[in-house]
matplotlib code that plots the C-alpha trace (Angstrom):
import matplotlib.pyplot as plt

x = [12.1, 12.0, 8.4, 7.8, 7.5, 10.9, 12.5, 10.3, 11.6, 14.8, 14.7, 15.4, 12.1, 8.7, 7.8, 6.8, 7.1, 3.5, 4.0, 2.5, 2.1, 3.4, 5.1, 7.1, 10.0, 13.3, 15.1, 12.5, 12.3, 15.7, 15.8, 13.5, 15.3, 18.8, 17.2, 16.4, 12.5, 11.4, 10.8, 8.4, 9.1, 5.8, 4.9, 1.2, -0.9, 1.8, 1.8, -2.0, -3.1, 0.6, 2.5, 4.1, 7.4, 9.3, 10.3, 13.1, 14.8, 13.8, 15.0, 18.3, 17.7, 17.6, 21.5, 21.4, 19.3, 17.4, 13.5, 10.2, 7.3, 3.9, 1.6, -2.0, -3.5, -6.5, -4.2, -1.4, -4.1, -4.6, -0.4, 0.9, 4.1, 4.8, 5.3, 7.8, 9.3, 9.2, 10.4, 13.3, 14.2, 15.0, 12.7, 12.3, 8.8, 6.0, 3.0, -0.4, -3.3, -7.1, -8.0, -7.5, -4.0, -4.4, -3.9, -0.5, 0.5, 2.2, 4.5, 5.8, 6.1, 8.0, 10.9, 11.1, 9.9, 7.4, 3.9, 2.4, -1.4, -3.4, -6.6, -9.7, -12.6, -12.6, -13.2, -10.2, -8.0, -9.5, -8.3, -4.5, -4.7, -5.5, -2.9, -0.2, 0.3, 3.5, 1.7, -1.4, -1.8, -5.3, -6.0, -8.2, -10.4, -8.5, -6.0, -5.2, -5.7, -7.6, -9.3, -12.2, -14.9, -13.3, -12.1, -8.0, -8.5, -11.6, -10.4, -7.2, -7.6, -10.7, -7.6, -5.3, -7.9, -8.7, -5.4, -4.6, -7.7, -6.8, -3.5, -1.2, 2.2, 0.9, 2.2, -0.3, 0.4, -1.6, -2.3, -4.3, -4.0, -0.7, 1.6, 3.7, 5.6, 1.6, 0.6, 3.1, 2.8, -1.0, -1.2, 1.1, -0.9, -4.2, -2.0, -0.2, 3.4, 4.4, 2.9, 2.5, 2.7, 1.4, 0.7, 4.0, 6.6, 4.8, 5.9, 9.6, 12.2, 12.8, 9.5, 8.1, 5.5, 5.4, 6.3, 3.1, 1.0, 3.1, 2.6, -1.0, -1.1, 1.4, -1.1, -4.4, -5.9, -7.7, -11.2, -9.6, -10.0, -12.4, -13.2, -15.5, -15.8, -16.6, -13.0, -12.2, -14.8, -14.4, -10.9, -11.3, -9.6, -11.4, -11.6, -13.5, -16.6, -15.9, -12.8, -13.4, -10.2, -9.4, -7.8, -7.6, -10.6, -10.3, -13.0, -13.4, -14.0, -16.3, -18.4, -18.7, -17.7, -21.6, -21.9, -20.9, -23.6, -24.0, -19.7, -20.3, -22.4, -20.1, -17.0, -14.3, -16.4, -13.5, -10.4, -9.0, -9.5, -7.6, -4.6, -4.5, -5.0, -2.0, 0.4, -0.2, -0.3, -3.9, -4.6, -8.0, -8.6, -6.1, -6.6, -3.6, -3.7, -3.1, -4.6, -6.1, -2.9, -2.3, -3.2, -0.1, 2.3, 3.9, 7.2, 8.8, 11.3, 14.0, 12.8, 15.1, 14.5, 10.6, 12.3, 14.5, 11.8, 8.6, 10.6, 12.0, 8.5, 6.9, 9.4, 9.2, 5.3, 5.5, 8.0, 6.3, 2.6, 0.9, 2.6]
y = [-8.2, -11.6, -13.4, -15.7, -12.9, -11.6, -15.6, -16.1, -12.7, -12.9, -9.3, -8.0, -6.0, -7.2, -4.3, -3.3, -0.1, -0.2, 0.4, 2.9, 4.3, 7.4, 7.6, 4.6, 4.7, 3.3, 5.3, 4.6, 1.2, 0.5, 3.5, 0.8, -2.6, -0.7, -0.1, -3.6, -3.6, -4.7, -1.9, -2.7, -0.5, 0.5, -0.8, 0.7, 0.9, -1.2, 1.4, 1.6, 5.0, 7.2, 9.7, 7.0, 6.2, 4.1, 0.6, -0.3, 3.4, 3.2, -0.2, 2.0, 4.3, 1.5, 0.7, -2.9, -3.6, -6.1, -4.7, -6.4, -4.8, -3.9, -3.8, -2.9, -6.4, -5.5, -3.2, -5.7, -7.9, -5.5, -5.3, -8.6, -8.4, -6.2, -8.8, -10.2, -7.6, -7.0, -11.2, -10.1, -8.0, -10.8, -9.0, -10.3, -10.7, -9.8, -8.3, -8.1, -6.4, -5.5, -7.9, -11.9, -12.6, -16.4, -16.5, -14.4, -17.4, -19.9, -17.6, -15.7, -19.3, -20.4, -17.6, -18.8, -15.4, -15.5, -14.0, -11.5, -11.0, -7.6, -8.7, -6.6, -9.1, -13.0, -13.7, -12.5, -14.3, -17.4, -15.7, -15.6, -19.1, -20.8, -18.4, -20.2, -16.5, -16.5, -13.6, -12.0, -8.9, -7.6, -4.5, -2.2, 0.9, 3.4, 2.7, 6.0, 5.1, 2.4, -0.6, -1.9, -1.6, -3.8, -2.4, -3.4, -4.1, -7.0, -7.8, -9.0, -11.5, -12.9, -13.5, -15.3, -17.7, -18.3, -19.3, -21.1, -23.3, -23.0, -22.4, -22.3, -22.0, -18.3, -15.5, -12.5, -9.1, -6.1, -2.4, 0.0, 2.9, 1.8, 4.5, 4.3, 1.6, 1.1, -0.2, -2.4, -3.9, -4.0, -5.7, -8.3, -8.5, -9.0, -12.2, -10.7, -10.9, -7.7, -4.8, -3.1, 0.9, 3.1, 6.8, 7.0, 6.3, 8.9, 11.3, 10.7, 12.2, 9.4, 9.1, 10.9, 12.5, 16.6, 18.7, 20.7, 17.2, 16.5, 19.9, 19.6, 16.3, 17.0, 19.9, 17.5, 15.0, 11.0, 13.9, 15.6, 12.3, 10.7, 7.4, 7.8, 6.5, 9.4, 10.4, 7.5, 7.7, 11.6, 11.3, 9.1, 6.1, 2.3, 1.2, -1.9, -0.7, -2.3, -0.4, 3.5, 5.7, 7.3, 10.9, 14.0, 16.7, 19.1, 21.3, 18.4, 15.6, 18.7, 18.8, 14.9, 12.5, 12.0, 11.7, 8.5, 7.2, 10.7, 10.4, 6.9, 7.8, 10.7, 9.0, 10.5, 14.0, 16.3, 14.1, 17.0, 19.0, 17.0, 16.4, 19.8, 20.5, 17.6, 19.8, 23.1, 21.1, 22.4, 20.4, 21.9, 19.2, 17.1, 14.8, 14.0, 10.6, 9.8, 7.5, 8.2, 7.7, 11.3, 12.1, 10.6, 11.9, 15.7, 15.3, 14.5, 12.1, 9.2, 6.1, 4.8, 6.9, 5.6, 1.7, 2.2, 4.1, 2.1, -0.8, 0.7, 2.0, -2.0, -3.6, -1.4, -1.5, -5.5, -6.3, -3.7, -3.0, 0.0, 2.0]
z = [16.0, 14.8, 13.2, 10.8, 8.1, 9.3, 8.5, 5.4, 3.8, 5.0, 6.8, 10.4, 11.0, 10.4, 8.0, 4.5, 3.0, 0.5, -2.9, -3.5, -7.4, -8.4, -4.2, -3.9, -6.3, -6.1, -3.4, -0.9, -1.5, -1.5, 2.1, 3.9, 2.3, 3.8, 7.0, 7.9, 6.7, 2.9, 0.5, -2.4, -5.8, -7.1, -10.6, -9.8, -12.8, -14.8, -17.4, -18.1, -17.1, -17.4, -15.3, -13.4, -12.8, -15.5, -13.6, -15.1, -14.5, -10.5, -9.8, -10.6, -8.0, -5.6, -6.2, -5.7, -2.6, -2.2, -2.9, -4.0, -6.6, -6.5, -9.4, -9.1, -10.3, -12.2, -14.3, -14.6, -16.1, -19.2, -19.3, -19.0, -20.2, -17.0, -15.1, -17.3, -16.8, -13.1, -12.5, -15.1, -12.4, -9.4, -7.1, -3.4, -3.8, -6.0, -4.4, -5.8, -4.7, -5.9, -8.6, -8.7, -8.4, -9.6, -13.4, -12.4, -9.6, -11.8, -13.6, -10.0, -9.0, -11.6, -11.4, -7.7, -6.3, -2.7, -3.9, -1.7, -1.8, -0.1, 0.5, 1.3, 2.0, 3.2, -0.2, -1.3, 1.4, -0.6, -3.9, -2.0, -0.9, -3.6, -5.6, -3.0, -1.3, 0.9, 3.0, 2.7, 3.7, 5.7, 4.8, 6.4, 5.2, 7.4, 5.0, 2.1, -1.7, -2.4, -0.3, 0.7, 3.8, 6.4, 9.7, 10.5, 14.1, 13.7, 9.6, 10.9, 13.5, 11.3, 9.0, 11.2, 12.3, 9.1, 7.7, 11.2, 9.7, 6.3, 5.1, 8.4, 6.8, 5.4, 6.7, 7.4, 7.5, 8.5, 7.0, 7.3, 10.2, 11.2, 11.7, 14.6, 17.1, 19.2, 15.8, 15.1, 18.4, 18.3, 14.7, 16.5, 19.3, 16.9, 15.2, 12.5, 11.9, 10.2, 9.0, 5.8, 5.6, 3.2, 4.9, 7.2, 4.4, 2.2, 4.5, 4.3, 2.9, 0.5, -1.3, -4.5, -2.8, -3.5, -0.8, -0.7, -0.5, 2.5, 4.0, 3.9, 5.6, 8.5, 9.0, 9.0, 10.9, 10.5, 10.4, 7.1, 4.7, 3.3, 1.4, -1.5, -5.0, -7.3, -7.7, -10.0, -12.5, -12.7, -13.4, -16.5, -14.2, -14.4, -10.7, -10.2, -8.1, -5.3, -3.8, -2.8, -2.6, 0.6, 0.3, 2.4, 1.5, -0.8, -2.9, -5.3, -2.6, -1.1, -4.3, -5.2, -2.8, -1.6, -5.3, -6.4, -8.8, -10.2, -10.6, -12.2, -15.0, -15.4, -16.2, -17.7, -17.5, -15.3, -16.7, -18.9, -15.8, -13.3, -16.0, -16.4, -12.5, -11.5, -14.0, -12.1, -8.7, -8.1, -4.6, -4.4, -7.4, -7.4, -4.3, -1.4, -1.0, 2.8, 5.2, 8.5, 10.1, 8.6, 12.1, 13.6, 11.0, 11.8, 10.3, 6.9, 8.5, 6.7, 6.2, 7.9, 10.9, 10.5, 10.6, 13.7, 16.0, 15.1, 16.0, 19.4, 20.1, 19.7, 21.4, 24.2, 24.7, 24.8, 26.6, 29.4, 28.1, 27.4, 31.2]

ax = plt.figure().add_subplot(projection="3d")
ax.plot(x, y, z, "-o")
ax.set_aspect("equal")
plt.show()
């Protein structure tokens, strides 16, 4: 499937494996990179808040291919010298997302590598264009982890008309609910030219995510998350206030998710708790992180299986329509 993303990024499928902290490591980036898509290694929390994978070591689980990295930017901001070391790398992009990706711009520039920007809000896109963004991705708040309040199917066409006005040779992707070969198709059909997934490659085989997180969401449906932003604070973690963090329910999200201010002025109170709960795999307090697309997903697949029938699924519904 050929768009401008596809020519841009030098790949034969116009999709992005999200990366994803503490899921996206580097056997499923370098899984979705083989397969013809672009896998993105996640840096995450570039350090800042622990437990993650080290960088360095899962760029060596990709064996060579050709992969981008992720950092989370408002966390990259308080560790620098991460991106250092992610350009040292030759990635095949650099994407940024929640926080200002402009004072990182001229460096990513300078070591020749395309910037990729995931934008939650028009004002963002503004943040991304005057950063020189190669793509910006639209994301929407059907999305798992973290984003904003805008919807995928109006946030993304708002997007393409605005960089067909403002910045045309931008590329613009879409995430957020996008599981399958009906959302590929439809994120094209909306003016987008590739998609980014988070939810679907969590699933597979590939990623980092534990087996009994994945059970519980091939079991659940889009009605079993929710987006709230009490978890953060609770667990001791500095999320700018405005992103929420979608997850599937558990007896935590039961007990505070309606609780955000009360959560806010709490911060840090259950962090022990939740440290300790993540090292005993507790999911009634530690949350799942999946996306409403959890409703689509009842299999632990490859990536690469993922890649070849999302592709065969678009292609099919526009070269004939929805019959």
């Amino acid at each position: 499937m050929k768009t401008r993303f596809t020519e841009a990024f030098g790949v034969r499928h116009p999709i992005v494996c999200a990366p994803m902290a503490y899921i996206t490591g580097g056997k499923l980036a370098a899984a979705v990179s083989r397969a013809g898509a672009l896998g993105l290694l996640a840096g995450g929390y570039a350090g800042t808040v622990g437990g993650e994978p080290e960088l360095r070591a899962e760029v060596l689980h990709a064996e060579g291919e050709r992969i981008g990295v992720g950092f989370i930017t408002w966390a990259l901001a308080k560790a620098p010298e991460m991106l250092d070391v992610a350009l040292s790398l030759s990635p095949a992009c650099l994407f940024l997302s929640f926080g200002d990706p402009r004072p990182f711009a001229s460096k990513i520039h300078a070591a020749n590598v395309k910037l990729v920007c995931q934008v939650q809000t028009m004002a963002h896109v503004e943040q991304a264009i005057e950063a020189g963004a190669a793509a910006i991705v639209a994301q929407g708040s059907e999305a798992g982890g973290h984003g904003g309040a805008r919807s995928t199917l109006p946030f993304v066409p708002e997007v393409a008309d605005h960089l067909a006005r403002r910045a045309p040779g931008t590329v613009l992707l879409a995430a957020g609910g996008i599981a399958d070969g009906r959302g590929l198709a439809a994120a094209l059909m909306l003016g987008a030219e590739g998609v980014v997934l988070g939810t679907r490659f969590w699933s597979t085989l590939e990623a980092l995510t534990p087996p009994a997180m994945v059970e519980r969401g091939i079991g659940a449906s889009g009605d079993d998350t929710v987006r709230t932003k009490a978890i953060d604070p609770l667990r001791g973690v500095p999320w700018p206030a405005e992103f929420s963090f979608r997850v599937l329910t558990n007896e935590l999200t039961d007990q505070w998710a309606a609780r955000e201010e009360e959560a806010m002025r709490s911060f840090g109170a259950l962090a022990g708790d939740y440290a300790d709960a993540r090292n005993r795999g507790d999911l009634s307090i530690v949350v799942t992180v999946a996306g409403e697309a959890i409703g689509l997903v009842r299999d632990r697949p490859t990536a690469a299986s993922v890649v070849e029938s999302m592709v065969s699924e678009a292609e099919r519904l526009l070269a004939g329509g929805s019959a």
